[in-house]
Z-matrix of the N, CA and C atoms (Angstrom, degrees):
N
C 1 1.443
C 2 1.519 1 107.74
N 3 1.334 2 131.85 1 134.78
C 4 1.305 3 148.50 2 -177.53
C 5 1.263 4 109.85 3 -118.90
N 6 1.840 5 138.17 4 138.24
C 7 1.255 6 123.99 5 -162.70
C 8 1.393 7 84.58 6 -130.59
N 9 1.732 8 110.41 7 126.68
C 10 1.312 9 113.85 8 175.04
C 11 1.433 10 104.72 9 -108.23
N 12 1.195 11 137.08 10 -179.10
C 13 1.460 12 160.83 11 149.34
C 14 1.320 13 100.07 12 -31.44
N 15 0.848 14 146.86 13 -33.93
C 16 1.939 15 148.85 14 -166.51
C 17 1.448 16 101.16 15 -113.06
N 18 1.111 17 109.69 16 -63.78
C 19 1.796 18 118.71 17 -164.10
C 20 1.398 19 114.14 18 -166.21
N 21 0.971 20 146.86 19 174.82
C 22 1.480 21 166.49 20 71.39
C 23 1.251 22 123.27 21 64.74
N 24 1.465 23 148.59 22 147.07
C 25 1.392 24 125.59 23 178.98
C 26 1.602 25 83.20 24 -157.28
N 27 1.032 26 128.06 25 111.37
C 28 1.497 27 136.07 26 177.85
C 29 1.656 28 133.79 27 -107.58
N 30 0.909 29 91.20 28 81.42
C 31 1.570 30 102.36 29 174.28
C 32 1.668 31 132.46 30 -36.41
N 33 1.038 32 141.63 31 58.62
C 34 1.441 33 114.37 32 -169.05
C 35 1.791 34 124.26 33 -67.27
N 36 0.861 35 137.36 34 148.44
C 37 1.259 36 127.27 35 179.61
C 38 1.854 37 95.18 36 -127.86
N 39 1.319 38 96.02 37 123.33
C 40 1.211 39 136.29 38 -177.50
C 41 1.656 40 112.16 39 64.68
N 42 1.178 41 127.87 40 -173.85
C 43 1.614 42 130.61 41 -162.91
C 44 1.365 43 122.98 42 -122.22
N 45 1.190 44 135.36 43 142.47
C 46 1.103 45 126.07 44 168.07
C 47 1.871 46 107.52 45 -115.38
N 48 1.464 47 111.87 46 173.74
C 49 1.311 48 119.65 47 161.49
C 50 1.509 49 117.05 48 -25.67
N 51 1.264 50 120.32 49 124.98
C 52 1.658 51 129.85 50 154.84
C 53 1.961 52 88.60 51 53.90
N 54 1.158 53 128.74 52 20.94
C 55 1.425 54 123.45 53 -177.35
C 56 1.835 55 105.56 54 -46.17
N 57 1.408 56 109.37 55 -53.13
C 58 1.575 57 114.72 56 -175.89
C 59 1.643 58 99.52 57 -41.09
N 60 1.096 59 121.40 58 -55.09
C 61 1.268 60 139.47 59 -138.47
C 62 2.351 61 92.15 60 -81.00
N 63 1.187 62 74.21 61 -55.59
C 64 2.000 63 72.87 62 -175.46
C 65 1.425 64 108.87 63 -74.28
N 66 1.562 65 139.37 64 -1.87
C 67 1.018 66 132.57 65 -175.19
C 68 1.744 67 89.48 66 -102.82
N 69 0.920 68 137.45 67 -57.04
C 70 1.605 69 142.25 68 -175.64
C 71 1.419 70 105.45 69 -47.74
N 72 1.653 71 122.68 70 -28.08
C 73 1.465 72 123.13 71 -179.34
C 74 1.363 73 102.04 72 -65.14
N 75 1.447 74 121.72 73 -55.77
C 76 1.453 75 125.36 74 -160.19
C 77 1.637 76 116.55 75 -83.75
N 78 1.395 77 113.02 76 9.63
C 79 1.301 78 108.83 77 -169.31
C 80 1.572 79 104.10 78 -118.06
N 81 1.331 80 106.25 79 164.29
C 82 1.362 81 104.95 80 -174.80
C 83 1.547 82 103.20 81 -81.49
N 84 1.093 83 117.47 82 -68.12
C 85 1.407 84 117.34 83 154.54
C 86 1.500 85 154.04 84 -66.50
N 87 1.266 86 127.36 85 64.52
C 88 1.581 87 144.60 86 -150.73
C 89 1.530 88 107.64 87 -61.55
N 90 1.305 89 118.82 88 -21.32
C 91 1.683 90 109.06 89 150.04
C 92 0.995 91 137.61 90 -39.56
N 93 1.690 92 126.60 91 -32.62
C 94 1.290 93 124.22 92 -161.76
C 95 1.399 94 111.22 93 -102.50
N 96 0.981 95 128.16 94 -14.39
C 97 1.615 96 137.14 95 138.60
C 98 1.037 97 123.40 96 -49.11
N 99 1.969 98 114.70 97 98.49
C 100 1.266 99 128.55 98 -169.99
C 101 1.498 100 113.78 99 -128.34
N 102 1.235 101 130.36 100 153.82
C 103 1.679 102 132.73 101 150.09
C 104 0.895 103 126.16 102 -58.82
N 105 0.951 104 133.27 103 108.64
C 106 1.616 105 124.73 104 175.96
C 107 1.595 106 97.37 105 -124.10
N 108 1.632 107 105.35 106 -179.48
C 109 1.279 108 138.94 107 -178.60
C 110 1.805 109 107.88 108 44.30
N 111 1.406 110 111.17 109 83.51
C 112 1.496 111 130.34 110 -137.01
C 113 1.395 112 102.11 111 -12.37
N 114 2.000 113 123.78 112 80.09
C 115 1.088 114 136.05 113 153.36
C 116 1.689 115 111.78 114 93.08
N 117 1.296 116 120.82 115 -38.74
C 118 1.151 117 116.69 116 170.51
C 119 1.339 118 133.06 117 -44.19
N 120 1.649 119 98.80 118 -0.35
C 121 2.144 120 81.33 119 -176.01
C 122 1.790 121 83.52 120 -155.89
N 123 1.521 122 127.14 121 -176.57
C 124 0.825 123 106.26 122 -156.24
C 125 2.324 124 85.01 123 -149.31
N 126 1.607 125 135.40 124 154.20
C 127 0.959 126 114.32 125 170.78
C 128 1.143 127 92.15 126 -142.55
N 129 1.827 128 127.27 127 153.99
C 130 1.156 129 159.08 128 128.72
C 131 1.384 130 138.91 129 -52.11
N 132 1.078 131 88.49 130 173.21
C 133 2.143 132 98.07 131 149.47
C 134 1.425 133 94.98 132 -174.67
N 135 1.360 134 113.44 133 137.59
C 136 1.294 135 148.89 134 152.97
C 137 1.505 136 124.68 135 -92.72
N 138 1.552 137 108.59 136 101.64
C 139 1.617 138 136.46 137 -144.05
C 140 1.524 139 102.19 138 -100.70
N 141 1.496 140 122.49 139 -37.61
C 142 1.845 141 145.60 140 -153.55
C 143 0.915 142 115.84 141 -130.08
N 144 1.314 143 115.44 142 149.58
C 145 2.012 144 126.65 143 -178.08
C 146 2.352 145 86.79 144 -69.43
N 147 1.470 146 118.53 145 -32.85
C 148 1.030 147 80.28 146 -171.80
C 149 2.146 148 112.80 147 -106.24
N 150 1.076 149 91.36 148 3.51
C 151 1.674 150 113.95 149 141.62
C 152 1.769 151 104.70 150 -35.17
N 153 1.570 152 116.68 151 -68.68
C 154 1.054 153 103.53 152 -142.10
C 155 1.545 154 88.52 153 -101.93
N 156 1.183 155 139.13 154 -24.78
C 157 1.581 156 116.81 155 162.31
C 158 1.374 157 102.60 156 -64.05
N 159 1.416 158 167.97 157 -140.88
C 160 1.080 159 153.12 158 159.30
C 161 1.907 160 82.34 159 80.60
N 162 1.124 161 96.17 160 -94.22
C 163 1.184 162 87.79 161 -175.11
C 164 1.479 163 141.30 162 -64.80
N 165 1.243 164 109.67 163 -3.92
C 166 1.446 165 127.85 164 -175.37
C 167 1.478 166 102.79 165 -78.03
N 168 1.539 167 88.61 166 -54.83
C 169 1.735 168 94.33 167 177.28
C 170 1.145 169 136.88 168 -77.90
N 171 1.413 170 113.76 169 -2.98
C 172 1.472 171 133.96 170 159.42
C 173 1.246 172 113.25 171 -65.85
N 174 1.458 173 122.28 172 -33.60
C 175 1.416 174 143.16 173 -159.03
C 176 1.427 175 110.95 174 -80.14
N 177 1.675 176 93.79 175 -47.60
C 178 1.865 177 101.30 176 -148.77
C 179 1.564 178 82.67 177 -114.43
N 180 1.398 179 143.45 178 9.77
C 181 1.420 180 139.16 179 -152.75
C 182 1.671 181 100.93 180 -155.77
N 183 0.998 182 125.89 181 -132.33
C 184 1.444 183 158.09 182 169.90
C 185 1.843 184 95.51 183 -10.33
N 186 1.376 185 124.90 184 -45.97
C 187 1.483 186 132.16 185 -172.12
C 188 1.779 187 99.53 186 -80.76
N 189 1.653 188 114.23 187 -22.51
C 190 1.700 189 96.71 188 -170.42
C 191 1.492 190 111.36 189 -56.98
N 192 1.321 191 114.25 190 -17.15
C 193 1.334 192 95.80 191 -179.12
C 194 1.483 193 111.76 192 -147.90
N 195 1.512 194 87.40 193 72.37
C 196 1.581 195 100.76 194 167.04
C 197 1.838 196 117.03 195 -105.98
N 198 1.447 197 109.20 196 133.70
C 199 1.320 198 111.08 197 -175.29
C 200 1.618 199 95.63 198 -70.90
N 201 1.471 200 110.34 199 121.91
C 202 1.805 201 112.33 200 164.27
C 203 1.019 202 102.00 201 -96.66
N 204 1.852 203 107.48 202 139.52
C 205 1.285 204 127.06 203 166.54
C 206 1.249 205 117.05 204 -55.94
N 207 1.214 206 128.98 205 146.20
C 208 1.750 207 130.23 206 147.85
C 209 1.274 208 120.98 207 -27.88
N 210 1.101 209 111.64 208 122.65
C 211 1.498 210 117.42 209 164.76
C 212 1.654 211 109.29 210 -125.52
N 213 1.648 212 100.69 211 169.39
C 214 1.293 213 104.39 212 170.90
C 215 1.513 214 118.44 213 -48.09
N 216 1.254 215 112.53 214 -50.57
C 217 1.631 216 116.15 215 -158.76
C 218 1.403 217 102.81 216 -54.36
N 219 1.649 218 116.72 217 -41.19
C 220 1.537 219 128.12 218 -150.13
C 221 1.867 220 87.01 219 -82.75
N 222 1.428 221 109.97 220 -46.00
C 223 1.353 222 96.40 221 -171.35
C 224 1.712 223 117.11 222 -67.12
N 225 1.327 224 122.24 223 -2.82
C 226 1.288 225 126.70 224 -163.62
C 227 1.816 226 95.42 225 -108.97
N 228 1.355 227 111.75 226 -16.67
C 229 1.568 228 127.79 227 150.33
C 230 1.329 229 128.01 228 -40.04
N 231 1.524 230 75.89 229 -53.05
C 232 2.088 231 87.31 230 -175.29
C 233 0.906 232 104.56 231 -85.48
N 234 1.247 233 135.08 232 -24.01
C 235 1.649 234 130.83 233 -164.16
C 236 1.502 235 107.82 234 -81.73
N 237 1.716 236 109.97 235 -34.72
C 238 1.314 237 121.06 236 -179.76
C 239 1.954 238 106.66 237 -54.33
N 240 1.605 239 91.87 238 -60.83
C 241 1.448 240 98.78 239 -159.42
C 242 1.559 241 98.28 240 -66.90
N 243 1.284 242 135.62 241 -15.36
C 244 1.727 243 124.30 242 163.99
C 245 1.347 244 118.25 243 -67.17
N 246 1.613 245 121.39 244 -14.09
C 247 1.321 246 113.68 245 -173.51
C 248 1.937 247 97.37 246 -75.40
């Protein structure tokens, strides 16, 4: 997360289930929730005081136990720790 002058700029690194889909519920604006880096990671913006609980509690609550998909980074993880 990066805090600009306007709002928020939120990075996700790597994906979970229907992720597009539960971040677009809680936001005022569901446009700005995009795929990037061909799909592996996911970015925002957080605009509102309730924007940013929304996200707090996604964070520290509702996200502890989300299964994350595979990504490159994690698979280049495992490969490391077998050498």
């Amino acid at each position: 997360m990066a805090a600009r002058t306007k709002n928020a700029y939120v990075w996700q690194q790597g994906r979970f289930e229907s992720d597009i889909d539960f971040w677009k519920k809680g936001l005022s604006d569901p446009e700005v929730v995009k795929s990037v880096k061909d799909g592996q990671c996911l970015r925002l913006f957080l605009d509102t005081a309730q924007e940013f609980q929304f996200f707090h509690h996604a964070a520290t609550q509702q996200l502890q136990s989300a299964e994350w998909l595979g990504s490159v980074a994690d698979e280049e993880m495992d490969e490391t720790a077998d050498d």
